[in-house]
C-alpha positions in Angstrom: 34.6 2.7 10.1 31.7 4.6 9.3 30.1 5.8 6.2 28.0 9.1 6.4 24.7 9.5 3.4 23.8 12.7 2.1 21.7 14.7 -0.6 18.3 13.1 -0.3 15.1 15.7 -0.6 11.7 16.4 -1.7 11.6 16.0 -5.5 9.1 16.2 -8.2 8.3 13.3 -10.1 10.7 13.7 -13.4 12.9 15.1 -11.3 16.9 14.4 -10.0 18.8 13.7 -6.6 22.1 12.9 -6.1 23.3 10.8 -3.4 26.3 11.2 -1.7 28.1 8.0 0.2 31.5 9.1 2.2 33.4 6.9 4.2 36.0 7.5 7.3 38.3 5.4 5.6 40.7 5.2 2.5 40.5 1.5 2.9 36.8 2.1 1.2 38.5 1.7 -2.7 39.2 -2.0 -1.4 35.3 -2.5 -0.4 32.2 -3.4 -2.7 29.6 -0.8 -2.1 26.0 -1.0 -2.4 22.9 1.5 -2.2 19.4 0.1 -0.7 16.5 1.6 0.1 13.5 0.7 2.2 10.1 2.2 1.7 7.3 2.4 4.5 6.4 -0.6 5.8 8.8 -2.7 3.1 12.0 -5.0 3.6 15.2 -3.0 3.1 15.9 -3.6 -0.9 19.1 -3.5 -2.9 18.9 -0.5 -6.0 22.3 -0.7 -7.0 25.9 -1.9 -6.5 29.6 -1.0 -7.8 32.8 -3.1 -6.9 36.2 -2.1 -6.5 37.0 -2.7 -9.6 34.3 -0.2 -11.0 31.8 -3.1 -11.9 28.1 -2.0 -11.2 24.7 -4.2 -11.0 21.1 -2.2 -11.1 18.1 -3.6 -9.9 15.6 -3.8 -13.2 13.4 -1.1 -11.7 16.1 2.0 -11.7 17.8 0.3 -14.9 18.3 3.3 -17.2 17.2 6.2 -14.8 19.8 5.8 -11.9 23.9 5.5 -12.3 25.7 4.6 -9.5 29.7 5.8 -9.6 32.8 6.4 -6.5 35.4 8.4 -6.5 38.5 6.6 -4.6 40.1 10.2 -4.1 37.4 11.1 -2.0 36.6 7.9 -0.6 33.1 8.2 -2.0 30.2 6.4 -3.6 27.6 8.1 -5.1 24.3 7.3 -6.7 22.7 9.6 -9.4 18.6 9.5 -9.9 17.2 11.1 -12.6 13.2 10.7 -13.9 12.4 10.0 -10.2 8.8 8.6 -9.8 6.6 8.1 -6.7 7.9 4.3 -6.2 11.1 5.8 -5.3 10.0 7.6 -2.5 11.9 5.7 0.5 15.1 5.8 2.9 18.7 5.5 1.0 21.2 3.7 2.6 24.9 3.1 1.7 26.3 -0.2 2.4 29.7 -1.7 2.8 29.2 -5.3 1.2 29.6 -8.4 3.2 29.7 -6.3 6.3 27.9 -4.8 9.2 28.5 -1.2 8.0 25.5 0.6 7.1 24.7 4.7 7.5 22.1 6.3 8.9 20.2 6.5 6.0 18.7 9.5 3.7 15.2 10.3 3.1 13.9 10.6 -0.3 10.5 11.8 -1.3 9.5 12.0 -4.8 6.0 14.0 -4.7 4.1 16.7 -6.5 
């Protein structure tokens, strides 16, 4: 199984990404999946989670600026940022929960 990130960029501060998560696998509407992201030099964090059952948990930081959704059809998880500031400048990673499955990760830099 692998799961493949894409969409991260350059952005101004104030301004929107949005992440893409895909897996190999249609087995992914059965999984929990999480975003993290590490910054330079910083442990790998947790931003945001969403269950199979559509559940989702936010970290306080991204609370009200980020939305994290999947679409089963297309075996996909996907993480919107909008008013992106500086602090969110790291890599994205997608995540199956309570497994070893991580991608390769995709860089975002928020920067004006």
């Amino acid at each position: 199984v692998q799961v493949v990130e894409s969409g991260g960029g350059l952005v101004q501060p104030g301004g929107s990404l949005r992440l893409s998560c895909a897996a190999s696998t249609d087995l992914f509407r059965f999984w929990d999946v999480g975003w993290y992201r590490q910054a330079p030099g910083k442990q790998r964090d947790l931003v945001a989670q969403i269950g199979r059952g559509f559940g989702t948990n936010y970290v306080d930081s991204v609370k009200g600026r980020f939305t994290i959704s999947r679409d089963n059809a297309k075996n996909s998880v996907y993480l919107q940022m909008d008013s992106l500031q500086s602090e969110d400048t790291a890599v994205y990673y997608c995540h199956i929960e309570d497994s070893t499955i991580w991608g390769q990760g995709t860089q975002v830099t928020v920067s004006s």
